[in-house]
N, C-alpha and C positions, 0 to 999 in steps of 0.2 A: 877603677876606670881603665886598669891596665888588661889589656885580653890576650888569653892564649888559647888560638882556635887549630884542633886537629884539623883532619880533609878525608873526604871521601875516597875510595879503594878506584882506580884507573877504571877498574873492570869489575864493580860489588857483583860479589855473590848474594847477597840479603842484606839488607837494608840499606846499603850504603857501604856493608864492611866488605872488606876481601885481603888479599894477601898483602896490599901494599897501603893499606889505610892508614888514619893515623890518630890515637888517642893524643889529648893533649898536653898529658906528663904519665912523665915513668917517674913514680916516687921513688928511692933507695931507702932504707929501714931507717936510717939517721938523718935525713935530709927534711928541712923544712921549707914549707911554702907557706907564703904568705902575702896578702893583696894582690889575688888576682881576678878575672872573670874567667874561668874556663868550659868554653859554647865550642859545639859543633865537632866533638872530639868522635873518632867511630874506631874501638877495638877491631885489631886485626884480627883476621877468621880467615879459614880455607872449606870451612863444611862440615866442620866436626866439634861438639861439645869439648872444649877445653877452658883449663882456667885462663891459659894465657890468654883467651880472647874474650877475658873481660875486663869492664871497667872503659868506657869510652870517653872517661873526666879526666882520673887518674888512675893508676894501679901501681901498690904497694904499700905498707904498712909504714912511712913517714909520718907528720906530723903535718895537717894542715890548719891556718891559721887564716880567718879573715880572708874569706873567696866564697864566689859564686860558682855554681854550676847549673847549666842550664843547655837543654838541649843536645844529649851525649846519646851514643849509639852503642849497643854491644847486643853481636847476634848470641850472645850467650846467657850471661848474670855479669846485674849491675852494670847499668846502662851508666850511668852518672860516675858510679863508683865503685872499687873493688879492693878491700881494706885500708886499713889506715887511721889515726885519732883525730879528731875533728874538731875544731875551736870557735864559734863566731862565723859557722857558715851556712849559707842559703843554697836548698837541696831545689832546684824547680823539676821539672817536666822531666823525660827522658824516654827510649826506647832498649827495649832489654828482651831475650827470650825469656827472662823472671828476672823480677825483683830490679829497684831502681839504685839500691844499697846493699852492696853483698858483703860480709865476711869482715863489718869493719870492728875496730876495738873500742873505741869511746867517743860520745858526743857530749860536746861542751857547751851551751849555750846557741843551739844551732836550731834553722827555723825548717821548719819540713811541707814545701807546698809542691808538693809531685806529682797535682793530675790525678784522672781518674784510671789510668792506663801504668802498667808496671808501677803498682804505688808502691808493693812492698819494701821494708828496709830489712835485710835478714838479719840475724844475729846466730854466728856459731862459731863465735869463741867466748863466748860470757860476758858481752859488751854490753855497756851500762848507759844511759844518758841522765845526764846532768842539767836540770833550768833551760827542757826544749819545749817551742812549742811546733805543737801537729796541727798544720791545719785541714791537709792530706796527706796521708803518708802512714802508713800500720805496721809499727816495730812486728816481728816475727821472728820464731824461733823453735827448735825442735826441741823434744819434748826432757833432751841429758841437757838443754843448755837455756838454763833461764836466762830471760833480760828483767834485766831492773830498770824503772823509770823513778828519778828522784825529782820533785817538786816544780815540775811540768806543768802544761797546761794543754790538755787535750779541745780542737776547735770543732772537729766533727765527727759524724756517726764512726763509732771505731769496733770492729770486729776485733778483738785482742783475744790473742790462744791464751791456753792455760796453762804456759810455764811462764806466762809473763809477771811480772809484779807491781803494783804501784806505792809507791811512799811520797804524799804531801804532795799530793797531782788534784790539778782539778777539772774535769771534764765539765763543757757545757753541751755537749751533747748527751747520743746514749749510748751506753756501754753495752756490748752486747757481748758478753764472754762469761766464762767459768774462770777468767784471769782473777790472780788472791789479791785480797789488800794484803801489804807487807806494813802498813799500819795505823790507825784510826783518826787520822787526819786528812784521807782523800776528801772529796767534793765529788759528787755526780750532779749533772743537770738532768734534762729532760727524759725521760720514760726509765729513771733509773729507781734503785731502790733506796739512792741517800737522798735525793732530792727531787722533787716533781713543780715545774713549773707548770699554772693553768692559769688561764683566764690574770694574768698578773699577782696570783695569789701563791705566796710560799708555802710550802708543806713539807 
């Protein structure tokens, strides 16, 4: 119930951000957050792809714990967020020139509903998720840096590449990827090949 809301740039160059915006934490590598809402946060930008102007939630690899984020702005990558481990938190909506989750390290028990627009969550340093569910949102990754998903629950159609992996996940949608089982306890629902619902008949 407690919020920390950025602000808009004096004079945005795009979207909202510019040189005097305001994301709504600077995480430090050892620092934890914990119980908050943070809406309306917009990474500083001058006009040029850098890292420093992303992340309009938070940016830094800290620990965050039990928070929202909803409504974050980054004219770059990760709108929401740009690294950092992740405990018991709610990913919503955001704007981003890609991806709504950039660059972070672990998700913990976190719920993923990001809209139809920057849903991406990247992955590139080997970060894993733990007991998440997707309702919108498509982990991603390139092709030296698997992600692992452990015992998940996928809510909709989901496009997953194929360095991703699943262990003891279970989609009710459909899977549409060359992504591997990592091992014979997944679940598919609907137009998959572990499971096909019709007419309320299992097969």
């Amino acid at each position: 119930v407690t919020f920390i809301e950025g602000a808009q740039a004096t004079y945005p160059l795009k979207n909202g951000c510019g040189t005097n915006s305001l994301r709504c934490v600077n995480l430090a590598d050892s620092a934890i957050l914990k119980g908050f809402t943070l809406r309306n946060g917009y990474a500083w930008y001058k006009g040029v792809g850098d890292y420093d102007y992303s992340g309009g939630g938070s940016k830094g690899s800290g620990l965050v714990v039990d928070c929202v984020y909803s409504n974050n702005v980054s004219c770059y990558r990760g709108g929401n967020v740009h690294n950092g481990t992740f405990v018991r938190c709610y990913f919503g909506p955001a704007i981003a020139e890609g991806y709504n989750i950039f660059r972070y390290q672990k998700m913990i028990d976190c719920v993923f509903a990001l809209g139809d627009n920057y849903s991406y969550i990247y992955n590139q340093d080997y970060a894993k998720f733990f007991n998440c569910t997707f309702i919108t949102g498509v982990p991603k990754s390139d092709s030296s840096r698997e992600t692992q998903i452990y015992n998940s629950l996928l809510l909709n159609d989901l496009a997953l590449d194929g360095s991703c992996k699943l262990f003891s996940c279970l989609s009710v949608g459909s899977l549409t990827s060359n992504c591997a089982e990592g091992d014979e306890y997944n679940r598919f629902g609907i137009n998959s090949n572990k499971l096909r619902m019709e007419s309320g008949t299992c097969r």
